[in-house]
C-alpha positions as CSV (number, residue, x, y, z in Angstrom):
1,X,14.0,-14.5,18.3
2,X,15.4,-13.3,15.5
3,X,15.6,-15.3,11.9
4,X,19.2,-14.9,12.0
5,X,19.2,-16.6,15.7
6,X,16.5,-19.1,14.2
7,X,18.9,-20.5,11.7
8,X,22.0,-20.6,13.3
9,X,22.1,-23.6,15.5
10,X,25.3,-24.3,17.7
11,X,26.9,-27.4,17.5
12,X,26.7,-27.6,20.9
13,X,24.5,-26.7,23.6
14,X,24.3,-23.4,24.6
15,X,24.2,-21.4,27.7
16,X,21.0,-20.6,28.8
17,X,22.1,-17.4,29.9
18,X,25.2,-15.7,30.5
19,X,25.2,-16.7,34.0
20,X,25.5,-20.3,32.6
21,X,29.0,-19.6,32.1
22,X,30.2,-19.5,35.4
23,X,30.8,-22.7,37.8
24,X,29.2,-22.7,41.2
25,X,31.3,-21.5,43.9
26,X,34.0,-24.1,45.0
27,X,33.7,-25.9,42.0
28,X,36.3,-28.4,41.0
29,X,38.6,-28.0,37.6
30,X,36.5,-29.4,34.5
31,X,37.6,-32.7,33.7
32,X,39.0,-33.8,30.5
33,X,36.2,-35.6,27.6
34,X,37.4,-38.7,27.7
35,X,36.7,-38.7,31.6
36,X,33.6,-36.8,31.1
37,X,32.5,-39.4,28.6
38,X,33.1,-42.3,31.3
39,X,31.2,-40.8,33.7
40,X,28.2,-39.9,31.6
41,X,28.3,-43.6,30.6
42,X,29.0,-45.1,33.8
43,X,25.5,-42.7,35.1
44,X,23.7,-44.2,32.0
45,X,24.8,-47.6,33.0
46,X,23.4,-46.8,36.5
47,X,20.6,-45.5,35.1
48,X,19.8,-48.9,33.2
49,X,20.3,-51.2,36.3
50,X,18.1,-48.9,38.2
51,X,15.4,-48.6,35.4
52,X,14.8,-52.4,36.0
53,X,13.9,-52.2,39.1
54,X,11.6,-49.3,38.6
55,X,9.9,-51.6,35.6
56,X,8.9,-53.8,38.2
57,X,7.8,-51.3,41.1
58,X,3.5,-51.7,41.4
59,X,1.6,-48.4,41.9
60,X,1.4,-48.4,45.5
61,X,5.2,-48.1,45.9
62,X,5.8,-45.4,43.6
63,X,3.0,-43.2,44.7
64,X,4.5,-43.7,48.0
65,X,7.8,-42.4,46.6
66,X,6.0,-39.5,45.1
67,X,4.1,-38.5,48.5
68,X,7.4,-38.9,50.8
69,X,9.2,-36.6,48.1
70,X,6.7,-33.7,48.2
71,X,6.7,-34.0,51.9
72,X,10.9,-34.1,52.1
73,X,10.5,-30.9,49.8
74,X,8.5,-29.2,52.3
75,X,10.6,-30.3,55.3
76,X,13.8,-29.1,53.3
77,X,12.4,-26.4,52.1
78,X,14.6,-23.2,53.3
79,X,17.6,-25.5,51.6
80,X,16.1,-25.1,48.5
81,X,15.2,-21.3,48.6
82,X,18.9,-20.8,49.7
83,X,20.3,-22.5,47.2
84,X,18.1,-21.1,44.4
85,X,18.6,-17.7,46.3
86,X,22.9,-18.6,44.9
87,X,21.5,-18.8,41.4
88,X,18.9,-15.8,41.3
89,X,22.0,-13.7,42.3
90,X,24.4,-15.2,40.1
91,X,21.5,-14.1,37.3
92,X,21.3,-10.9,38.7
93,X,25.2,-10.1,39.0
94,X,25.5,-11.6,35.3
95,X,22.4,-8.7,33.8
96,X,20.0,-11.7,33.5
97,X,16.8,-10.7,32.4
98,X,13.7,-10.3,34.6
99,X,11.9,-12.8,32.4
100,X,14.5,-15.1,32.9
101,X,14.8,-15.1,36.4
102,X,11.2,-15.2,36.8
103,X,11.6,-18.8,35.1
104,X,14.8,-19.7,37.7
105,X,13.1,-18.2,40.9
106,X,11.4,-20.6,43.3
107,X,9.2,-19.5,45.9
108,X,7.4,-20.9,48.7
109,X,4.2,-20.6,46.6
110,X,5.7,-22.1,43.8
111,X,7.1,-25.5,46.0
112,X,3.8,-26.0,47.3
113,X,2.9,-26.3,43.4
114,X,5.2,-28.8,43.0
115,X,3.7,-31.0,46.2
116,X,0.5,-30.5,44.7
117,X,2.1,-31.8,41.6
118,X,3.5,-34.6,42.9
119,X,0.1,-35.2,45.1
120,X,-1.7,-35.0,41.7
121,X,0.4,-38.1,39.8
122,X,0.1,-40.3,43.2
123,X,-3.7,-39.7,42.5
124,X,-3.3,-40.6,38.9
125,X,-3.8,-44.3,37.2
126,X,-0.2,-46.3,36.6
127,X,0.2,-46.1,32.8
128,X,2.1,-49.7,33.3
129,X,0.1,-52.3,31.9
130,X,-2.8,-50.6,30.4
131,X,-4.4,-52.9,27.6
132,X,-4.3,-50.7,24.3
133,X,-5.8,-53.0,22.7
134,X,-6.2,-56.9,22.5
135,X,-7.6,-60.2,21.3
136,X,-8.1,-63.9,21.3
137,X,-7.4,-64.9,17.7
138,X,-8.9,-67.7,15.4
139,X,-6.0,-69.9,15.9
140,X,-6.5,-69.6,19.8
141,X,-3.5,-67.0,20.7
142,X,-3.7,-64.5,23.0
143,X,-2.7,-60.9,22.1
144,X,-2.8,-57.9,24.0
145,X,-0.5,-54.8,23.4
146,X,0.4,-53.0,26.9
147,X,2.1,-49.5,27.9
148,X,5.4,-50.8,29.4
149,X,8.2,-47.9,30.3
150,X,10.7,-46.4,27.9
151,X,13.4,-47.6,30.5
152,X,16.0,-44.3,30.3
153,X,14.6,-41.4,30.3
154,X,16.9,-38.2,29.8
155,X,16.3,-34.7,29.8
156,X,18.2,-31.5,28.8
157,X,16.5,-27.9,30.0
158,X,17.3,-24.7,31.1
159,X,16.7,-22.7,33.6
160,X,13.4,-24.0,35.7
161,X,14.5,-25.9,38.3
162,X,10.7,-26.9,39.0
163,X,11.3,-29.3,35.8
164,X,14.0,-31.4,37.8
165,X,10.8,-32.3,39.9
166,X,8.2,-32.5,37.6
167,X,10.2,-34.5,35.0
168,X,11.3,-36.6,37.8
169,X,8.2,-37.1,39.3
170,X,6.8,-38.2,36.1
171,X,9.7,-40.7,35.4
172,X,9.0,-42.7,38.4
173,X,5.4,-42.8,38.4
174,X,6.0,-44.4,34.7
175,X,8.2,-46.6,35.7
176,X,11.6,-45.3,34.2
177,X,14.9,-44.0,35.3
178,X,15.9,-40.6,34.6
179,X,19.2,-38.8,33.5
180,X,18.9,-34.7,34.0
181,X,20.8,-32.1,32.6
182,X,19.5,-28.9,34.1
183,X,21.7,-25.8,33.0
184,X,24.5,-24.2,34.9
185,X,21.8,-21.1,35.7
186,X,20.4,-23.1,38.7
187,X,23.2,-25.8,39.1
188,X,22.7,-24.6,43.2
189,X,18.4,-25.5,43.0
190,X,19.3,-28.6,41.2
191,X,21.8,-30.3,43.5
192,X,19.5,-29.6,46.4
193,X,16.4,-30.8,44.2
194,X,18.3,-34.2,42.8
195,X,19.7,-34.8,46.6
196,X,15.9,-35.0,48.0
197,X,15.0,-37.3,45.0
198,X,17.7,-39.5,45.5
199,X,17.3,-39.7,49.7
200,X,13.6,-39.8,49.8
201,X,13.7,-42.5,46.8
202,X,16.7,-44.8,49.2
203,X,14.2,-44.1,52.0
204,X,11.5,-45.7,50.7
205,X,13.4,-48.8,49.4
206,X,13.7,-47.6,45.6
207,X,17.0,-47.5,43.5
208,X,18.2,-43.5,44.2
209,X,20.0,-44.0,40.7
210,X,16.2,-43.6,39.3
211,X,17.2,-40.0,39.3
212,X,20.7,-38.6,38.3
213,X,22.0,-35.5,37.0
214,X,24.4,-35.1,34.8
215,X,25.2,-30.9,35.8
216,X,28.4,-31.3,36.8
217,X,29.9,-32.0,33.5
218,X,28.7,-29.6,31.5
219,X,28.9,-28.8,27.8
220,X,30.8,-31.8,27.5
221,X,28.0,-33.7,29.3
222,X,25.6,-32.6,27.8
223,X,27.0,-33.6,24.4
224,X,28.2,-36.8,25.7
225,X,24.0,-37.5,27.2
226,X,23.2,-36.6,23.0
227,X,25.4,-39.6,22.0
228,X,24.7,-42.3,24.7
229,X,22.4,-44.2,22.0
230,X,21.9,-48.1,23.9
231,X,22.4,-46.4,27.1
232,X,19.6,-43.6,26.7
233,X,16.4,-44.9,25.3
234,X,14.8,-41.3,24.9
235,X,16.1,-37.7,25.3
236,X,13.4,-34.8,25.8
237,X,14.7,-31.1,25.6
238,X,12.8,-28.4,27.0
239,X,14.0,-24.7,26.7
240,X,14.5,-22.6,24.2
241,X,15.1,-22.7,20.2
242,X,18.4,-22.9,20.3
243,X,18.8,-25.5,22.8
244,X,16.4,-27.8,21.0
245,X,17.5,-27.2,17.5
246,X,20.9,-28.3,19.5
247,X,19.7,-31.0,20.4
248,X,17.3,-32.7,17.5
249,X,20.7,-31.8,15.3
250,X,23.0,-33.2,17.2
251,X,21.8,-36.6,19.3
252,X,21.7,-40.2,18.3
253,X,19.4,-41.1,21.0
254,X,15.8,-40.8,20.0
255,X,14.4,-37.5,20.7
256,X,11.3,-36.2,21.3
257,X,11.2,-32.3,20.4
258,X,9.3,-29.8,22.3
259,X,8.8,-26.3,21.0
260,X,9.3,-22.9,21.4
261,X,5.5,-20.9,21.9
262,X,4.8,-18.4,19.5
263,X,1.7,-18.6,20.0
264,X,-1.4,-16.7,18.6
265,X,-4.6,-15.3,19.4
266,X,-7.6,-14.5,16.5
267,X,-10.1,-12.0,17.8
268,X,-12.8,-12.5,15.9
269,X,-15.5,-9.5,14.4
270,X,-18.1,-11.9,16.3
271,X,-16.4,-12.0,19.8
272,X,-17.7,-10.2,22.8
273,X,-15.5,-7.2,25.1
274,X,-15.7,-8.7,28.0
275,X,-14.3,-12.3,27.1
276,X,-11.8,-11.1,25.0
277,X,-10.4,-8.3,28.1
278,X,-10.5,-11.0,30.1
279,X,-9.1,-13.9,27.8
280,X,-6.3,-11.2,26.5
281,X,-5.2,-9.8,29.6
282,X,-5.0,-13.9,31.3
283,X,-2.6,-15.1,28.2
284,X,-0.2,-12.2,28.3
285,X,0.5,-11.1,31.7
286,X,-0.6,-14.1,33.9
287,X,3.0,-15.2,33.8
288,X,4.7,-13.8,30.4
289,X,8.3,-15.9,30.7
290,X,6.4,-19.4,30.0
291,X,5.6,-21.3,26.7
292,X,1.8,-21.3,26.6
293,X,1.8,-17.2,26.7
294,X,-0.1,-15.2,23.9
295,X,2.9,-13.8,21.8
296,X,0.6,-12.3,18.5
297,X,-3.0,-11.3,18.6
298,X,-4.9,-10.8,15.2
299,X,-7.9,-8.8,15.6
300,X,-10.8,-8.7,12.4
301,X,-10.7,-5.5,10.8
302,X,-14.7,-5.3,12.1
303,X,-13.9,-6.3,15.8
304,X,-15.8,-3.6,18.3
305,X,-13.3,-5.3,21.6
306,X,-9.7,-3.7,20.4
307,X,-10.0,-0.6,22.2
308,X,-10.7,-2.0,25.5
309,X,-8.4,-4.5,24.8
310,X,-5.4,-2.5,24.4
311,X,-6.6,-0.5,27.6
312,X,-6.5,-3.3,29.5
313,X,-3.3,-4.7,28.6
314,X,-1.4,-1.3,28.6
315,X,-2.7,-0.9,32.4
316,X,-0.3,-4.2,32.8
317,X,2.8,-3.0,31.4
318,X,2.3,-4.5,28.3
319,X,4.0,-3.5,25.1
320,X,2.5,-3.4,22.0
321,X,4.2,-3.7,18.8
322,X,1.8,-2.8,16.0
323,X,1.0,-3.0,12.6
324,X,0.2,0.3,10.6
325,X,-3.8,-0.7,10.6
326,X,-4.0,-1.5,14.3
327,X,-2.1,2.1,15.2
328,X,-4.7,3.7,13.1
329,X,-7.1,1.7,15.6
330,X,-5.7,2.6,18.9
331,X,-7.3,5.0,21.6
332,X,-5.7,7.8,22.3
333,X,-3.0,7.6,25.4
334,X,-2.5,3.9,24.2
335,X,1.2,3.8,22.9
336,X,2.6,1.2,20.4
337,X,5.8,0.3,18.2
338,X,5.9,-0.2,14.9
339,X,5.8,-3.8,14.0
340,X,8.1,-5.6,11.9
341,X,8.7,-9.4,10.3
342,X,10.6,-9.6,13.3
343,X,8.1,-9.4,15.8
344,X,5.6,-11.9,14.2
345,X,8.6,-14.8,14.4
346,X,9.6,-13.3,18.2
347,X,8.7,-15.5,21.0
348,X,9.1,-12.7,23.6
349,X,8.4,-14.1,27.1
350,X,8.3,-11.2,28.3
351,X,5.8,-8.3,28.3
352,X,5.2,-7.9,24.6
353,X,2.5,-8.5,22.4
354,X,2.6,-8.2,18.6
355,X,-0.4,-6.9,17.4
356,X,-2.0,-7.0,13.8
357,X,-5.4,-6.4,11.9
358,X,-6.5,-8.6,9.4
359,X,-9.7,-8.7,7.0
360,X,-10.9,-12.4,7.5
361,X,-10.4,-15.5,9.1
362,X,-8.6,-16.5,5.7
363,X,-6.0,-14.0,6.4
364,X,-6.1,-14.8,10.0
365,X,-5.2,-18.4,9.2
366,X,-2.2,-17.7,6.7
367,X,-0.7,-15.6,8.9
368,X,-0.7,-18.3,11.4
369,X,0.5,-20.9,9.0
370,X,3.6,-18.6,8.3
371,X,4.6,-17.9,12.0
372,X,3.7,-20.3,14.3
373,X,5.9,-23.2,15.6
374,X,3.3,-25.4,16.4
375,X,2.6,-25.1,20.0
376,X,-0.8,-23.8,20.7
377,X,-3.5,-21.1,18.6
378,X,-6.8,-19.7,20.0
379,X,-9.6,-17.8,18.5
380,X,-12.0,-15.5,20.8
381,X,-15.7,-16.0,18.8
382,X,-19.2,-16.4,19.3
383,X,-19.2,-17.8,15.4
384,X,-19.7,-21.7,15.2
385,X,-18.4,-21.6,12.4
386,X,-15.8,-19.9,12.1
387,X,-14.3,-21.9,15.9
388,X,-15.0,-25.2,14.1
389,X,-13.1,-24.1,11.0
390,X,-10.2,-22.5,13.4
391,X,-10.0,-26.3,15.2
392,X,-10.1,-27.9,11.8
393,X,-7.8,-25.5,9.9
394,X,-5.2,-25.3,12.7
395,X,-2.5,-27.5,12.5
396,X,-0.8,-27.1,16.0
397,X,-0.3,-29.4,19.2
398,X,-3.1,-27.5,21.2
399,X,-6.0,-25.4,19.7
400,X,-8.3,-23.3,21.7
401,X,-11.5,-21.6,21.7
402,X,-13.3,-18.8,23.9
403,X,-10.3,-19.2,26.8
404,X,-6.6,-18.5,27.9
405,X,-3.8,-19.8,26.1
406,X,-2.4,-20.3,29.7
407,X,-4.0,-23.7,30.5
408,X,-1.8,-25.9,27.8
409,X,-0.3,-27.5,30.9
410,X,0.2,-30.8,31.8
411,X,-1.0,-29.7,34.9
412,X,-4.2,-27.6,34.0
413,X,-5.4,-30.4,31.9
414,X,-5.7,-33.3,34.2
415,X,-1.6,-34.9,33.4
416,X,-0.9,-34.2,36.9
417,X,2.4,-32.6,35.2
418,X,4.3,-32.7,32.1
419,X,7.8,-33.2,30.7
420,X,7.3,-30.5,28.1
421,X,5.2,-29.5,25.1
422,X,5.9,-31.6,22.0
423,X,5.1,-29.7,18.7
424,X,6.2,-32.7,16.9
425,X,3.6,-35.4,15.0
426,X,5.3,-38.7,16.4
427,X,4.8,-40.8,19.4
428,X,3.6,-38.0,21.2
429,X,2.1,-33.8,20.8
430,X,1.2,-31.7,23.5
431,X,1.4,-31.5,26.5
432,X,3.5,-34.9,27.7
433,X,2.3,-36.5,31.0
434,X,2.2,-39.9,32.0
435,X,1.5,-42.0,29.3
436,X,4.0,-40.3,27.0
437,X,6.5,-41.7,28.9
438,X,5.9,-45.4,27.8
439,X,6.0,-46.9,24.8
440,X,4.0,-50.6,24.1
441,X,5.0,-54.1,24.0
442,X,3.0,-56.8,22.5
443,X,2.4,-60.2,24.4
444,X,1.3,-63.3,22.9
445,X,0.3,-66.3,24.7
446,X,-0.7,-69.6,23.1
447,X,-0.7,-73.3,24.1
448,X,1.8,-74.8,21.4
449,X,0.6,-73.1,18.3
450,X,2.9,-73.0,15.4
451,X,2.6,-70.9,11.8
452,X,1.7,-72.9,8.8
């Protein structure tokens, strides 16, 4: 993304992609705001009355809840692909890119993920009443502090429809209701998605208004969701910079802001071929459209691995983009363009890698400080050192040594799933899961004491 495109945040939010702009098939005439602004209440209000009842469902019924969902997904399966077959060609027809539609696409594969998924947070402990911490106190109260559930839940992304499950599946498990506002670019996936959450959650005696979405109004919706402060208790969006920066600019509900990946790579002068082919090749190509991909790599001006490096990730596709001292590094065949400011700040998702050589960890560091956005660094050393001043030094959400950038998942690191990748310092950073989904509430018990 461009710095122009970084600092010019619409006042509303905008379409993912230009297939966003056009209505499903058979779609009714927008309604006006004021009736879009009842509705999104009237779902928030739904949303609360439901959330109540999901505050006081125990573990065993919502990890039933999350089992029959993953096994109506499979049963409904060939619904789903059909309908997300209507988006992929509505991105297609509308010159979508491939990196984008890699992001919309579902696939068998991928919906077995999402069972697995699902599986995973049944498996997982209920965040609901865990003790944070407690005491008995000199006057005889009781005090403990205990994860309760945020109650509303809402969530604005673009165009993954796997997040209408995951965020949903996490919701429930928590204990909350959830209000989803996926993106016209795979309205089709999402309306079959949200109909199995709502059936399978009726079917097994839980309140199907834990899971609405909101898709059917909207902009206007969407803008309406930002301003349902005392309806909403947190909004969560996940997409990309301009969406967000929509967002965090524009709500009165709390928000917790997840990040765009520009994410880095340090090859250090100590690091070994083999690891860093293997690392390298894993964080750019494994599947380039997501968050947690390698956008920059930095290689020490002594580092022996470049060559085989670029080898490697040219035999993927991959494009380099180069600074003058890396071209002067390259083997021959290996073709780059030139790098500019431009490339350090792009988050590509796609096949593109920015590629520059610097004298030190020092400069390594400040280069990192400049350009990244907070979402996840690695180095690639065999120097103690210089991994425990990287981890130190490093002042993003995830920071990695000797292995992919791929595996800040929610998923990949035990959450059984995530709502998104939070680059911000409160409440919650990282990879969100389960317990990023509550908040606390203290409980004091005593037998008539009073305050002197």
């Amino acid at each position: 993304m461009t710095d122009t495109a970084r600092e010019a945040a619409p006042e509303t939010v905008h379409a993912e992609t230009t297939a966003a702009t056009a209505a499903p098939a058979g779609a009714q005439p927008a309604p006006s705001p004021s009736d879009v602004e009842a509705a999104v209440h009237a779902v928030g209000d739904r949303a609360r009355r439901a959330s109540r009842q999901m505050a006081r469902a125990n573990r065993a019924w919502k990890d039933r809840a999350l089992r029959a969902i993953g096994a109506a997904l499979k049963e409904r399966q060939a619904a789903v692909l059909a309908a997300n077959e209507k988006d992929l060609e509505a991105g297609r027809a509308a010159g979508t890119s491939e990196a984008l539609l890699d992001r919309l696409a579902l696939t068998p594969a991928r919906i077995d993920g999402l069972v697995a998924a699902l599986e995973n947070l049944a498996g997982l402990p209920d965040p609901v009443g865990n003790v944070v911490r407690g005491q008995t106190l000199p006057n005889g109260l009781r005090m403990r502090q205990v994860n309760v559930p945020m109650g509303v839940v809402a969530a604005i992304y673009e165009a993954r429809p796997n997040v209408t499950v995951d965020i949903a599946g996490l919701a429930l498990k928590s204990g909350n209701a959830v209000v989803l506002r996926g993106g016209t670019a795979a309205a089709h996936t999402n309306t079959a998605l949200v109909g199995i959450l709502r059936d399978t959650l009726a079917a097994v005696g839980l309140p199907e208004d834990a899971v609405q979405s909101i898709d059917a109004y909207g902009r206007e919706g969407a803008n309406v969701l930002m301003k349902a402060r005392g309806r909403v208790d947190v909004l969560i969006p996940r997409g990309g910079r301009d969406l967000i920066q929509s967002v965090v600019l524009n709500s009165t509900v709390p928000v917790i802001e997840t990040g765009e990946g520009n994410v880095h790579i340090f090859l250090d002068a100590s690091a070994g071929e083999e690891m860093a082919v293997d690392i390298l090749v894993n964080a750019k190509t494994q599947r380039p459209s997501v968050c947690n991909t390698v956008e920059t790599l930095l290689v020490h001006r002594d580092s022996t691995a470049l060559p085989e490096v670029v080898r490697a990730l040219a035999a993927k596709g991959v494009r380099l983009h180069v600074d003058e001292r890396t071209r002067a590094s390259l083997p021959a065949g290996v073709e780059a363009a030139a790098a500019t400011d431009e490339d350090w700040a792009t988050e590509y998702m796609d096949l593109d890698l920015a590629v520059a050589t610097v004298d030190s960890l020092d400069e390594a560091l400040e280069h990192i400080r400049r350009w990244s956005t907070g979402h996840t660094e690695a180095i690639i050393t065999n120097d103690l050192a210089n991994a425990e001043r990287f981890i130190a030094e490093i002042d993003s959400a995830a920071v990695i040594v000797n292995a992919s950038t791929r595996f800040t998942d929610g998923g990949e690191l035990g959450l059984g799933a995530e709502v998104g990748i939070s680059t911000q310092k409160l409440h919650a950073r990282g990879p969100m899961g389960l317990t990023e989904l509550t908040t606390t509430k203290w409980i004091v018990q005593g037998e008539g004491q009073v305050r002197g």
